[in-house]
N, C-alpha and C positions, 0 to 999 in steps of 0.2 A: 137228360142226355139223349134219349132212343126219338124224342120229339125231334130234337136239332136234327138230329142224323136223317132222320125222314122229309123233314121240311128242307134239308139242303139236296136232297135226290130229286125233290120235284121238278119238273120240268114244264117250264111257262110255251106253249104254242102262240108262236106269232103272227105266222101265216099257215094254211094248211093249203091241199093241193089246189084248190078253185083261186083260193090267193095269188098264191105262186103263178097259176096261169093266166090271170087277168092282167097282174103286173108285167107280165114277159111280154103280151100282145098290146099292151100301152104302148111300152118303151121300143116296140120293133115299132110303131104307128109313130113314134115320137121320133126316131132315127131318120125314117122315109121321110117325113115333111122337114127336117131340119133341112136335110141334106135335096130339098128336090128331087127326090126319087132314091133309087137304089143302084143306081148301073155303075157308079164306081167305089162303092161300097164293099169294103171284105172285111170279117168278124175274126177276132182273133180270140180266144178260150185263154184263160189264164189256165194251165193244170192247176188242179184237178176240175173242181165244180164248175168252174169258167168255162169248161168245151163244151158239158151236156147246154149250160144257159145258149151257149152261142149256137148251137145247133138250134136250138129252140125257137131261139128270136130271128135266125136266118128260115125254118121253116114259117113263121108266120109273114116274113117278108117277101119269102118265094111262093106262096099262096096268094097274097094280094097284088104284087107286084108283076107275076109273072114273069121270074128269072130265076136263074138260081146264085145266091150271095153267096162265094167262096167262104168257107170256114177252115181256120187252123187252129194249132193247139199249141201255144208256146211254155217253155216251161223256165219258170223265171229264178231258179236254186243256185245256181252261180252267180245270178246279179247281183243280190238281195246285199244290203249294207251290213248285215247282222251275221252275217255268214261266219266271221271268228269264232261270234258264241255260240250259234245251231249249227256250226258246220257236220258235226258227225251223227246230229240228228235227221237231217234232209238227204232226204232220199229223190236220186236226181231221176228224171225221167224223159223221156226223149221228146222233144217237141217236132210237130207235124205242120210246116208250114210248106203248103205245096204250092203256092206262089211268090210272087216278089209284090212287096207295098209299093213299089214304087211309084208317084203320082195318083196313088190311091187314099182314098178316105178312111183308115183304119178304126175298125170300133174294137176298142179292145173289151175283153167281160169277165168279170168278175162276180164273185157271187157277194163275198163282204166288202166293203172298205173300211177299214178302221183309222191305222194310223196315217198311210199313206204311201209306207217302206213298199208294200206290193206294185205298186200302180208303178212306182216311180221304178222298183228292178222290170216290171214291165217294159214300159220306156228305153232303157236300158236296151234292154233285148232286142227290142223290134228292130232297133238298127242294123242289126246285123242282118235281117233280109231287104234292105232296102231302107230307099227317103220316100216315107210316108207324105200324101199332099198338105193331110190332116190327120191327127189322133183325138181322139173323143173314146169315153171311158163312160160304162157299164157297170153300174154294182144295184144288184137284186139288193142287196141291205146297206144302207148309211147309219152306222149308228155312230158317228162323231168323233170326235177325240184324235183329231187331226195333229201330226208332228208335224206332217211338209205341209206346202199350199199347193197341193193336190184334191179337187172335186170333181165326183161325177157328173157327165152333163147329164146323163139320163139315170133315173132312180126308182126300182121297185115300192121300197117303202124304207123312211127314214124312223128310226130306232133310237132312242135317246136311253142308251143305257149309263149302266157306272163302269168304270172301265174295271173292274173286278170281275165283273160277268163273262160269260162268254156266249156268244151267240152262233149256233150253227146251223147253216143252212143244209139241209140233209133232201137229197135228189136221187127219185127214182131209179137213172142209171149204174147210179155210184151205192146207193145207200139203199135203196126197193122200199121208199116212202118218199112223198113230198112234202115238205116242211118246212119252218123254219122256227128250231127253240132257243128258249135262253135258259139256261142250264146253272 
C-alpha cells in the first residue's frame, strides 16, 4: 500500500526550463515566417499561463523582428461550455486587451490543449473586441484527446498521454519554476 501511495506522488518531468525556451523561440520563429513577418500580428494570453507564454513568444519576436507585438490577456470563464458544472469553481478574472483585433492576425496562446472546450470559449471571447483578419492558436503542450476539431497551428511539444493523467505546465511567473509535469 505505502508503495502505491509513493509511486502515485511521483511526478514525470516533461520539459524543464532550456525546453520550455527552445520551444517558445521555434514557435515565435514559426509565427513570423507563416505570417510574412510580424507587423500585423497581436498575441492574445489565454488567463492564466497563456499571458506569461504570450509575453514570451512576443519578446523573442520583438528582438528579432524589431517591433513591438501587442500582447493581451483574455479571460475565457464565462465562455466555457462547461460553465453549469465548474461554475462555482471558476474564479473570474479580468481580461486585459488594450487593443481592437480588428483586421489583425490574432495569435491566440495557450499553454495546454487538451479537449478543445478552451480554445473554442477562446474564440468565443475574441469577438467581443473585434473581427479578427485571422486566428491561429498556440499551445506549449498537445497532448491529444480532442472533443472539438480544434488544432494548434504552432506546437511546443506534442504529449501522448492517457486522459487520466494530468499534465501541468508550471511557469516562472505564475509558479517560480519552469516546467512541464505529468502528475
Amino acid at each position: 500500500m505505502i508503495k502505491k501511495a509513493v509511486k502515485k506522488n511521483r511526478l514525470k518531468v516533461i520539459m524543464d526550463e532550456t525546453e520550455i525556451n527552445r520551444a517558445i523561440s521555434r514557435m515565435a520563429h514559426e509565427v513570423v515566417e507563416a505570417n510574412k513577418g510580424a507587423g500585423d500580428i497581436v498575441l492574445v494570453g489565454v488567463i492564466a499561463r497563456g499571458v506569461p507564454l504570450a509575453k514570451r513568444v512576443a519578446n523573442v519576436i520583438n528582438s528579432t523582428e524589431a517591433l513591438q507585438v501587442p500582447v493581451g490577456a483574455l479571460d475565457v470563464s464565462l465562455y466555457r461550455d462547461d460553465l453549469a458544472d465548474k461554475g462555482k469553481y471558476i474564479e473570474l478574472r479580468k481580461s486585459d486587451m488594450p487593443f481592437s483585433v480588428d483586421g489583425k492576425t490574432v495569435v491566440l496562446v495557450d499553454d495546454v490543449i487538451f479537449a478543445g472546450r478552451t480554445a473554442r470559449a477562446a474564440l468565443d471571447g475574441l469577438k467581443d473586441y473585434g473581427r479578427a483578419k485571422k486566428v491561429q492558436l498556440i499551445a506549449l503542450i498537445d497532448r491529444g484527446h480532442r472533443e472539438l476539431p480544434i488544432h494548434p497551428d504552432y506546437v511546443g511539444k506534442k504529449i501522448p498521454t492517457a486522459k487520466k493523467e494530468n499534465v501541468a505546465v508550471e511557469l516562472l511567473e505564475v509558479d517560480g519554476i519552469d516546467r512541464v509535469i505529468i502528475k
